[in-house]
TORBAGU-23147 format. One line per 8 residues: number of its first residue (from 0); their letters; for each residue x, y, z of N, C-alpha, C. Coordinates in steps of 0.05 Angstrom, whole numbers, plus 5000, padded with zeros to 4 digits. Each point is the difference from the previous one (the first is absolute). Example, Ala and Ser with C-alpha at 12.3 -4.5 7.8 and 13.67 -1.06 7.14 Angstrom:
0> as> 5264/4886/5156/4982/5024/5000/5018/5024/5000 ~ 4993/5021/4986/5016/5024/5001/4985/5022/5014
***
This chain:
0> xxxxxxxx> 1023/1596/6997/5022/4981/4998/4990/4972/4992 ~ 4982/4997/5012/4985/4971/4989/4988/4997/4976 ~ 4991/5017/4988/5002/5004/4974/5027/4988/4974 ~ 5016/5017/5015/5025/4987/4990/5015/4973/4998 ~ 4996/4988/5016/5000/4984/5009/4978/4978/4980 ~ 4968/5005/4998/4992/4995/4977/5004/4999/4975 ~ 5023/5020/4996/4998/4999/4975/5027/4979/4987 ~ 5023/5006/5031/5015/4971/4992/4984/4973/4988
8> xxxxxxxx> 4978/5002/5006/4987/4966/5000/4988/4993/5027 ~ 4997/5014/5024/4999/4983/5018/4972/5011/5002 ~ 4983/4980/5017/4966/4999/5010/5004/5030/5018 ~ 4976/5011/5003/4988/5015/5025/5008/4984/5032 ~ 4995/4979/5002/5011/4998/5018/5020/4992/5012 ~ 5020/4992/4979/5022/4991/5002/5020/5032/5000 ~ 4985/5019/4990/5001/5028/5006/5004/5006/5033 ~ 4975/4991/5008/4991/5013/5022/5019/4982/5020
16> xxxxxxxx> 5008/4976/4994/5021/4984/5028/5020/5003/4992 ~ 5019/5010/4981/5024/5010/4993/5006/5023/5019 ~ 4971/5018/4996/5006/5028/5011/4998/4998/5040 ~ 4984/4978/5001/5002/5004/5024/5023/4980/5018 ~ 5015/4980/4982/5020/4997/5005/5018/5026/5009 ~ 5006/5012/4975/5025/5024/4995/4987/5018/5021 ~ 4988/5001/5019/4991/5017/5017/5011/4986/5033 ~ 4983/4973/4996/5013/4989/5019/5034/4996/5013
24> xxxxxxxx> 5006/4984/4978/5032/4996/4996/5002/4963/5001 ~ 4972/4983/5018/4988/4981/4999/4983/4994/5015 ~ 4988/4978/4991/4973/4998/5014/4987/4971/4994 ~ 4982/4991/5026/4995/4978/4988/4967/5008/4980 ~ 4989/4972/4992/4987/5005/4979/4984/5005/5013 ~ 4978/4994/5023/4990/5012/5021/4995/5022/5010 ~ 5023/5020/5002/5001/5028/4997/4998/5015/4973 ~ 5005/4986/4981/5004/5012/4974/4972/5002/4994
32> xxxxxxxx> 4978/4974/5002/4976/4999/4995/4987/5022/5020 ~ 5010/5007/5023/4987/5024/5011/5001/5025/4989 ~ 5022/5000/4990/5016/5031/4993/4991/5008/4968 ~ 4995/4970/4991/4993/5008/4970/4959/4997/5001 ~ 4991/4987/5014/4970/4990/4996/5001/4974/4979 ~ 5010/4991/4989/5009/4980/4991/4997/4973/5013 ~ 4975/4978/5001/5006/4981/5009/5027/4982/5004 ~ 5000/4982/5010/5030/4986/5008/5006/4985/4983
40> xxxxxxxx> 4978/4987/4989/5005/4984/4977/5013/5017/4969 ~ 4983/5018/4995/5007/5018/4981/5033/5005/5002 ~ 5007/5013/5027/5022/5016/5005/5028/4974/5002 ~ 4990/4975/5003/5023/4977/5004/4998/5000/4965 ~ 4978/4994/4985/5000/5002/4968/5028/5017/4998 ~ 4996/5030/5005/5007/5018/4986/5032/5002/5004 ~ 4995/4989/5034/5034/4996/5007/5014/4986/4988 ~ 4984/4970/4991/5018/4989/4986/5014/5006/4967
48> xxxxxxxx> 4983/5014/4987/4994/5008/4976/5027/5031/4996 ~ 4999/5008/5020/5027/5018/5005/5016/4988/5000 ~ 4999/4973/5028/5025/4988/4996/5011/4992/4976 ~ 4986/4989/4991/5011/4985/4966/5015/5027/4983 ~ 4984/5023/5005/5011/5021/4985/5025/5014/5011 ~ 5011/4987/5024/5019/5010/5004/4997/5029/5017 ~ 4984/5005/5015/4994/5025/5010/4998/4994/5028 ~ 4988/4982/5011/5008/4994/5019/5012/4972/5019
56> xxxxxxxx> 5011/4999/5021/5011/4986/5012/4989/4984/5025 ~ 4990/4984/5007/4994/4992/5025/5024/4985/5025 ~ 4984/4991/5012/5014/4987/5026/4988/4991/5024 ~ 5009/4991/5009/4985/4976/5022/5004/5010/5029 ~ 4993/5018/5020/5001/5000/5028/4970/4989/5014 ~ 5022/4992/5025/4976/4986/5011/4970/4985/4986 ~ 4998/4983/4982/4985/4991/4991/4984/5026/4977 ~ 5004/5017/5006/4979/5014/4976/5024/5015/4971
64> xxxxxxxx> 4992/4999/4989/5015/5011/4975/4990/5030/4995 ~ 5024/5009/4988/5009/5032/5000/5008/5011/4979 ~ 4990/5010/4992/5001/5009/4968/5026/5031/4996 ~ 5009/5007/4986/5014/5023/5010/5009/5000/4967 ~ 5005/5038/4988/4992/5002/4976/5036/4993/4985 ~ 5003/5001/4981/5029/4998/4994/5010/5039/4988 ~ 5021/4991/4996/5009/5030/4983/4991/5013/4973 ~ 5000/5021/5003/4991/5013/4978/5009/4985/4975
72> xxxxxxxx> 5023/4986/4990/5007/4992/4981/4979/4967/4990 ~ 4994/4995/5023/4980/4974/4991/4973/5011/4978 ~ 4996/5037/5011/4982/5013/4989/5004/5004/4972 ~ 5025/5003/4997/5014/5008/4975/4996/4976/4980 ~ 5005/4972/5016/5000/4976/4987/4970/4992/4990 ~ 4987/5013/5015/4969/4989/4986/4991/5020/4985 ~ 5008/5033/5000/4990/5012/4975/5012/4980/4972 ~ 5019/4988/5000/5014/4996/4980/4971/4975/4989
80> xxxxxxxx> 5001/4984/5020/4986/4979/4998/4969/5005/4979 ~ 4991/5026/5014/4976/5001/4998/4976/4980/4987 ~ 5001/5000/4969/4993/4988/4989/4994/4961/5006 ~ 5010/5001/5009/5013/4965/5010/4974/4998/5032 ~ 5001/5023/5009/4988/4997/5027/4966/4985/4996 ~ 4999/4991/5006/4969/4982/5011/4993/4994/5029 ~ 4985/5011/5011/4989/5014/5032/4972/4977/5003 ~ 5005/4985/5020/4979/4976/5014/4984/5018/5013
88> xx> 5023/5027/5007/4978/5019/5018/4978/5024/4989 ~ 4988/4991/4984/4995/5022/4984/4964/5007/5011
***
């Protein structure tokens, strides 16, 4: 699946915290960096780099931020994109 996901345009590891979002349902980046091996720094990169793409969503509890994935159709919106995509997380 992360493959696929590559081939939209997106990095390996912007692969790998998508998927472990969509597993989670959310998570902070903290956990995500556990769940993916992904440093924190990388994985806040990658979060934000989704965010822009419209894939995912954050939010603010209790002081830490929470990433959580959007709908399949955001997915739809960045195959379209593809071409256009440029990854900080690469």
């Amino acid at each position: 699946m992360e493959k696929g996901l590559e081939v939209l345009g997106l990095s390996k590891k912007e692969a790998q915290v998508y998927f472990a979002l969509v597993r989670a349902s959310q998570s902070s980046v903290g956990k995500l960096s556990q769940l993916t091996g992904i440093n924190r720094r990388s994985v806040y990169d990658c979060a934000e780099s989704l965010m822009a793409s419209g894939l995912v969503s954050y939010q603010i509890l209790a002081r830490k931020r929470f990433s959580s994935p959007q709908s399949s159709r955001a997915l739809m919106q960045c195959s379209r994109k593809k071409g256009r995509l440029q990854s900080p997380c690469r």
